[in-house]
C-alpha positions in Angstrom: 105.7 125.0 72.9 103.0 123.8 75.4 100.2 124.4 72.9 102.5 122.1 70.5 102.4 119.7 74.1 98.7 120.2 74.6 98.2 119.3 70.8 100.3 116.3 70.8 99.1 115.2 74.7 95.4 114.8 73.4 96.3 112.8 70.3 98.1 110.5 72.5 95.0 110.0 74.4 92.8 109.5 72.0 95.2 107.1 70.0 96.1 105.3 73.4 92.5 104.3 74.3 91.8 103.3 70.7 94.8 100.9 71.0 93.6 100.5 74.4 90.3 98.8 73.4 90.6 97.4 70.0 91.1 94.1 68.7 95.3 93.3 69.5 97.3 92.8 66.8 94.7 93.7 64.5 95.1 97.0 62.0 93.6 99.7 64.2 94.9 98.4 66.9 98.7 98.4 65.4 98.0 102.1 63.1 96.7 103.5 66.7 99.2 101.9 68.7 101.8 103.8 67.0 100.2 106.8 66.5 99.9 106.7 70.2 104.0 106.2 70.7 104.9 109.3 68.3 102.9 111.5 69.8 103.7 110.6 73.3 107.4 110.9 72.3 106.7 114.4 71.0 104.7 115.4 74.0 107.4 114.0 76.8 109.9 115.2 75.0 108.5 118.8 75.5 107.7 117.9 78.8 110.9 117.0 79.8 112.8 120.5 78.1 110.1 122.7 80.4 110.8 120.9 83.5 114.5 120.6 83.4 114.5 124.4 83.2 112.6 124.6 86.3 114.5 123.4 89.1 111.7 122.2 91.3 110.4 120.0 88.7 113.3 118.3 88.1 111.1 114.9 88.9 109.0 115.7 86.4 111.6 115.9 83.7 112.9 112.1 85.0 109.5 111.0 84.9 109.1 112.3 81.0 112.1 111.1 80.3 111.2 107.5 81.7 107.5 107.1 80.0 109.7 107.8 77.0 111.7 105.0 77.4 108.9 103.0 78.7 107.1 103.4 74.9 110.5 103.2 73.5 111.1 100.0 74.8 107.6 98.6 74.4 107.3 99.3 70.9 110.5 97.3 70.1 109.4 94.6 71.8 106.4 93.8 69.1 108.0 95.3 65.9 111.7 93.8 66.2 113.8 91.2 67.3 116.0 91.7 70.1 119.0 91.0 67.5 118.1 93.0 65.9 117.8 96.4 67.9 120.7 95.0 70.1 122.7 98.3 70.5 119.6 100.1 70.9 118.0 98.1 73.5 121.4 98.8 75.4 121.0 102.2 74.8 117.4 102.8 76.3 118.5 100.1 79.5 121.6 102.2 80.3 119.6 105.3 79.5 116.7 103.5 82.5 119.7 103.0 85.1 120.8 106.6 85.0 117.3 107.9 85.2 117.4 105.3 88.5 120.4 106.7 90.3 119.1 110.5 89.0 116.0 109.6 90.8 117.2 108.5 93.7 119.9 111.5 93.9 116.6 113.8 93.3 114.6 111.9 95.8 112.4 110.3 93.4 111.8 107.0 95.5 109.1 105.9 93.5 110.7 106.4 90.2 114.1 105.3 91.0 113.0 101.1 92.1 110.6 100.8 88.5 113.7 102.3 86.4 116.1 100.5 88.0 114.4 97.1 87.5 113.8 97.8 84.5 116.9 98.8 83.1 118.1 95.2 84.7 115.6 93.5 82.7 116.8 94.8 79.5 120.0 93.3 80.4 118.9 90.0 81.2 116.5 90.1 77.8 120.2 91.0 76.2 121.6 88.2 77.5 119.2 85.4 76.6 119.1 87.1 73.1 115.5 86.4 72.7 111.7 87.4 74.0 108.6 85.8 73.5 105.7 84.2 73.9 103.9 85.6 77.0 106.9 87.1 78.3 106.9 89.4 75.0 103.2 90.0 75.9 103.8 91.0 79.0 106.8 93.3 78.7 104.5 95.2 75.7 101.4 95.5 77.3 102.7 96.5 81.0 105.4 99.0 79.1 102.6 101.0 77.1 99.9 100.5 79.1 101.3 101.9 82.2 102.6 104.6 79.6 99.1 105.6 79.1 98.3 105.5 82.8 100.9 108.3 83.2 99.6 110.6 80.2 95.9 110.3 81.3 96.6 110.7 84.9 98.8 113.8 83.7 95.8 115.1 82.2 93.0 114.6 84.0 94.3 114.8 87.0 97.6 116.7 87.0 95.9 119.8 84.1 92.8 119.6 85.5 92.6 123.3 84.8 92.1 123.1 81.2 89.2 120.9 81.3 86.1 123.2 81.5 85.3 124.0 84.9 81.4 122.6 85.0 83.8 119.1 84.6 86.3 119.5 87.4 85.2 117.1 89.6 87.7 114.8 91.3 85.7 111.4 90.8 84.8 112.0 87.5 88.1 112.9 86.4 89.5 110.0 88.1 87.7 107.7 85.8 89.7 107.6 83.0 92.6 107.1 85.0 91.3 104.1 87.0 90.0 102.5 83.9 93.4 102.4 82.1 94.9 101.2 85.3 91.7 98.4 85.3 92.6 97.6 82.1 96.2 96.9 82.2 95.6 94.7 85.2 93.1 92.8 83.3 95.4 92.3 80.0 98.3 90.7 82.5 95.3 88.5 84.2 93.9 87.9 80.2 97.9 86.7 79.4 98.4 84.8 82.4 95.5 82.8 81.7 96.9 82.4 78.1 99.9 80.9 79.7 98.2 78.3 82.1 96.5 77.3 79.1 99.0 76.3 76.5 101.1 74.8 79.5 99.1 71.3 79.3 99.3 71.3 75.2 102.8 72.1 75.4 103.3 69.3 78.0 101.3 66.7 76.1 103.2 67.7 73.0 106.8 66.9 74.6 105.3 63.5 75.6 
């Protein structure tokens, strides 16, 4: 089982930062992008079974269970409408408030705020019935990117001890984690921008 995670933990990677760093919306960056959710699904998944047997790492199993979600959630954004995955959606936000109020039960502050808010969002995006534009963008890019973040902080930083000892060094390790967290920051400043854009067109359009 945690070869099976180790396996399926590196493919995520390696899918994630292709996805990361290609073209959006083009081929790789769609082929990779999924890739990347399967194999996250399959590694969390195992994540979550080996820390809910452990007591202590209870937080660890919410946390698994929440980056699930998180790519869940981000991948339905860009490959349905919300009409369409209706019951679903409902599903994944009611499954995002109970991981809150586990969280905060476990003493997960951290946790508990991000899956709380987002479980409320899903609610709100059920009642307007529709996403998108730069909204859609957003809740995409923020969802799986910050999914990322977690797996390569996880295991750089968190499995450090499988990474050949000549390479355990805390700032280089930290690299990888700092640039996923650089780059998600820059998409949301790259989509923003977008926005402020099209805002005049769309103004000079209505006139």
């Amino acid at each position: 089982m945690i070869e099976f995670h180790l396996v399926a933990g590196l493919l995520a990677l390696l899918a994630g930062f292709v996805a990361l760093f290609s073209p959006k919306g083009r081929y790789l960056h769609r082929r990779s992008g999924l890739m990347f959710a399967v194999a996250m699904v399959g590694m969390l998944g195992i994540a979550a079974v080996m820390a809910f047997s452990v007591e202590e790492k209870r937080g660890i199993g919410l946390g698994a269970l929440f980056t699930i979600y998180l790519v869940l959630t981000s991948l339905l954004t860009v490959t349905r409408r919300v009409d369409q995955v209706r019951g679903i959606t409902r599903g994944l936000a009611v499954l995002a408030l109970g991981l809150g109020a586990l969280a905060i039960l476990d003493g997960s502050f951290l946790l508990a705020p991000v899956a709380l808010a987002c479980g409320a969002s899903d609610f709100r995006m059920l009642a307007r019935g529709v996403i998108a534009g730069t909204q859609r963008l957003v809740r995409h890019l923020w969802r799986m990117t910050f999914a990322l973040w977690v797996a390569t902080g996880s295991f750089f930083l968190g499995q450090a001890d499988v990474i050949p000892e000549p390479l355990r060094n805390f700032a280089l390790l930290s690299v990888p984690v700092l640039a996923v967290l650089a780059m998600l920051f820059y998409w949301l400043w790259r989509v923003n921008i977008m926005k402020m854009r099209a805002a005049p067109n769309l103004q000079g359009e209505a006139r």
